[in-house]
C-alpha positions in Angstrom: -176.2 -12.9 -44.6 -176.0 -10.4 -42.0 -176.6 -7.6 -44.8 -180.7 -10.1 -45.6 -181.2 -9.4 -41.8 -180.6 -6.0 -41.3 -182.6 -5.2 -44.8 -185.6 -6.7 -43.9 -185.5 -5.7 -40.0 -185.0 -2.5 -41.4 -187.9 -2.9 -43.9 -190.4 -4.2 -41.4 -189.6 -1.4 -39.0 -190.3 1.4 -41.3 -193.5 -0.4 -42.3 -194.5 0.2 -38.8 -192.9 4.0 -38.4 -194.4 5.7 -40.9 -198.0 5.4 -39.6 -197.0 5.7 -36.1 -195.1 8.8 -36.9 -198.2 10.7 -38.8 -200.4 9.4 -35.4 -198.3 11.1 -33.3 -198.6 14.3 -35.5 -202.1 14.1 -34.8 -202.6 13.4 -39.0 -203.5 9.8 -40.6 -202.0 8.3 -43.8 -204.5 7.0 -45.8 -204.6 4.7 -49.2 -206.1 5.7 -52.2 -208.2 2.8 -54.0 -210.4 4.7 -56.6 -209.3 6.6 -59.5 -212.4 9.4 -58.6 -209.9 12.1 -58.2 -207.5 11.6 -61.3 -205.1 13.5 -62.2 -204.3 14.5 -58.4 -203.8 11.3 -57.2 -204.4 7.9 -58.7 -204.9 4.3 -57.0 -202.0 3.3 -55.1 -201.1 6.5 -54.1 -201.2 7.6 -50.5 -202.6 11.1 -49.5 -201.8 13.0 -45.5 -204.6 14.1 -43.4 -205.1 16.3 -40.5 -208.5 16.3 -38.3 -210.4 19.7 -38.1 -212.4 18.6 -35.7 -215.3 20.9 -34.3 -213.4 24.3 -36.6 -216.1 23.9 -39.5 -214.8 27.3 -40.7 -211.9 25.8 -42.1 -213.7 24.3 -44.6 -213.3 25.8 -48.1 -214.4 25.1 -51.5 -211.3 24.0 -53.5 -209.7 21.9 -50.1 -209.5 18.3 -50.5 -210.8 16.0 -47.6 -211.8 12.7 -46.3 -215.2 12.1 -44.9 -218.3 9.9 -44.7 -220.7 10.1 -47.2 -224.2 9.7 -45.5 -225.2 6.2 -45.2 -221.9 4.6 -46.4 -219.1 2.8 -44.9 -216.5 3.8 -47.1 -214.4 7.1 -46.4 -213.9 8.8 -49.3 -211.7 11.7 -50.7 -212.9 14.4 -53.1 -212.8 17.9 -53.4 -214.8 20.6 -51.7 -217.4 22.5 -54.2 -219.0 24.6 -51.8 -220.4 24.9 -47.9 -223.7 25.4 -46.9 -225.7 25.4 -44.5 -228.9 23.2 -43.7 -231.7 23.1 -41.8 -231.6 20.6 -39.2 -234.3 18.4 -38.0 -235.3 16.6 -35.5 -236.0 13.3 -36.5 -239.5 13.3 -36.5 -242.4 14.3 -39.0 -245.4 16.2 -38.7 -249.0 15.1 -39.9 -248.2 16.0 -43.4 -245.4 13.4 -43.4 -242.8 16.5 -43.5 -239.3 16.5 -41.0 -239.5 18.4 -38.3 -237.0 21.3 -37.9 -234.6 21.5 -35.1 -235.4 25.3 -33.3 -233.7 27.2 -31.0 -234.6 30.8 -29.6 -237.5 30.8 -32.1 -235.0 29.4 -35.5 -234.1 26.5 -37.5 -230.8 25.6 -36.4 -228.6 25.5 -39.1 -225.7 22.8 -39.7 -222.6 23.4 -42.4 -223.1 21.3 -45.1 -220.4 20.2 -47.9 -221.1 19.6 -51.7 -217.8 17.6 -53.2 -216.7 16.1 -56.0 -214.1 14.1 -57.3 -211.7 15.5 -59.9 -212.3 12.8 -62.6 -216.2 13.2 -62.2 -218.0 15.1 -64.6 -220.7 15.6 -61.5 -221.3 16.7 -57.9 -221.2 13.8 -55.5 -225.1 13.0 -55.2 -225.7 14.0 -51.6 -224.5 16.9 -49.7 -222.2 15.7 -46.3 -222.8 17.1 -42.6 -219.2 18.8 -42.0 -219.2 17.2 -38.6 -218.5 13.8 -41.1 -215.6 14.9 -42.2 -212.6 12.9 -41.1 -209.6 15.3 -42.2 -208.4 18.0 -44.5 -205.6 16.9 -47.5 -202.1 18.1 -46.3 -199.9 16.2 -49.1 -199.7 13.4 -51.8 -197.4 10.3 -51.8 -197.0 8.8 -55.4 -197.2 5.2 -55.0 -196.7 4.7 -51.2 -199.5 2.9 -51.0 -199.1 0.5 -53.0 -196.1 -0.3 -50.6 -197.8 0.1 -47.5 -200.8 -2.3 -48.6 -198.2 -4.7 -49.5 -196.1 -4.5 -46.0 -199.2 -5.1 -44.0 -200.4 -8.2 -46.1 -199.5 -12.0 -45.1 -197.4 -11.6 -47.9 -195.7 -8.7 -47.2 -194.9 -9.6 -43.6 -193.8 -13.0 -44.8 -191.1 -11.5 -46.7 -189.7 -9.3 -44.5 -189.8 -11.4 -41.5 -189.2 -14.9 -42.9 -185.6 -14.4 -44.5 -184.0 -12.6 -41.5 -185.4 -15.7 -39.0 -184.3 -18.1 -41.5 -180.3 -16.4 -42.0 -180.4 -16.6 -38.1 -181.3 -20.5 -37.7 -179.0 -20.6 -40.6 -175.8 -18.9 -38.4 -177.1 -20.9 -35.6 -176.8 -24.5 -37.6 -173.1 -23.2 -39.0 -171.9 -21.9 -35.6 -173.2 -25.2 -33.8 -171.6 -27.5 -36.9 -167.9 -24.8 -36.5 -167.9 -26.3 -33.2 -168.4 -29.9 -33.5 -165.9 -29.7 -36.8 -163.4 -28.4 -34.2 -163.9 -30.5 -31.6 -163.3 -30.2 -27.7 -159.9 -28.9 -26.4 -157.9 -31.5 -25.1 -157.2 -31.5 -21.3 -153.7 -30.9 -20.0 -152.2 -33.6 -17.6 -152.2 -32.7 -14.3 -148.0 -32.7 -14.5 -148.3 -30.0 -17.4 -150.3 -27.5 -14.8 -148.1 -28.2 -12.0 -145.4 -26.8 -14.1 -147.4 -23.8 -15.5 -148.1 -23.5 -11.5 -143.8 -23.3 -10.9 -143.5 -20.9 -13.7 -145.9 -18.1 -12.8 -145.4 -18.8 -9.4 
């Protein structure tokens, strides 16, 4: 019984170490849940990611990474065609209904730009993606560990790995409790049978 608890304690803690310990690496571990880049990874897999942050340069075609497509709320992962860079704008349009370029010292300012791709498409990903929406660069591939993790942090999952240990400790508790009342309480000596135990030791 005491071999149920320490599985699942075990079990539920590593759930919880695994992420922590990419965290505090400064990289996220993140499920796969489309089958876009087939053969490199497939659904249920998970995939390691470190943020670039502001170091665009780092970008190259042929990198994998994680970012936001422009007006979704999905991330997604796909592979890095090219870099480019695009005029920015300001927001506004002129009388002719055209954007507005952002200018500085008398130029457009320009802002890197990525074209991706997933490895199962046959196509580019329809829209090119700001580089400062990029969430993190591919490090390494896990086969299947998410699957496992999406399973420990479901109702389900946590059920399982937290109900058995309580239950084989209300069950030690219950067997402890009924050892004792099956023994019963120790009879008292007679105040004569001290006395003596008294002249013995004294």
């Amino acid at each position: 019984m005491w071999t149920v608890i320490a599985t699942c304690a075990l079990a539920y803690a590593t759930s919880l170490a695994v992420p922590l310990w990419y965290q505090l690496h400064d990289q996220k571990l993140l499920i796969v849940t489309s089958g876009s880049m087939v053969p490199t990874f497939d659904p249920g897999d998970a995939v390691v990611t470190r943020n670039v942050g502001d170091s665009y340069e780092l970008l190259k075609p042929g990198l994998m990474v994680s970012f936001w497509p422009l007006g979704s709320t999905q991330l997604v992962t796909h592979r890095i065609v090219s870099v480019t860079n695009i005029a920015s704008t300001t927001g506004e349009v002129d009388g002719e209904g055209r954007a507005i370029k952002s200018m500085r010292d008398g130029k457009p300012v320009e802002v890197p730009y990525i074209i991706t791709k997933g490895d199962a498409n046959e196509e580019n990903d329809a829209n090119a993606t700001p580089a400062a929406n990029v969430q993190g660069i591919v490090l390494s591939v896990h086969p299947h560990w998410g699957w496992v993790l999406q399973w420990a942090e479901s109702p389900a999952g946590r059920a399982a790995m937290l109900v058995p240990p309580l239950v084989a400790l209300a069950t030690l508790e219950v067997l402890a409790v009924a050892d004792g009342r099956r023994r019963g309480p120790r009879p008292e000596r007679r105040p004569e049978e001290r006395h003596i135990d008294a002249v013995l030791h004294g």
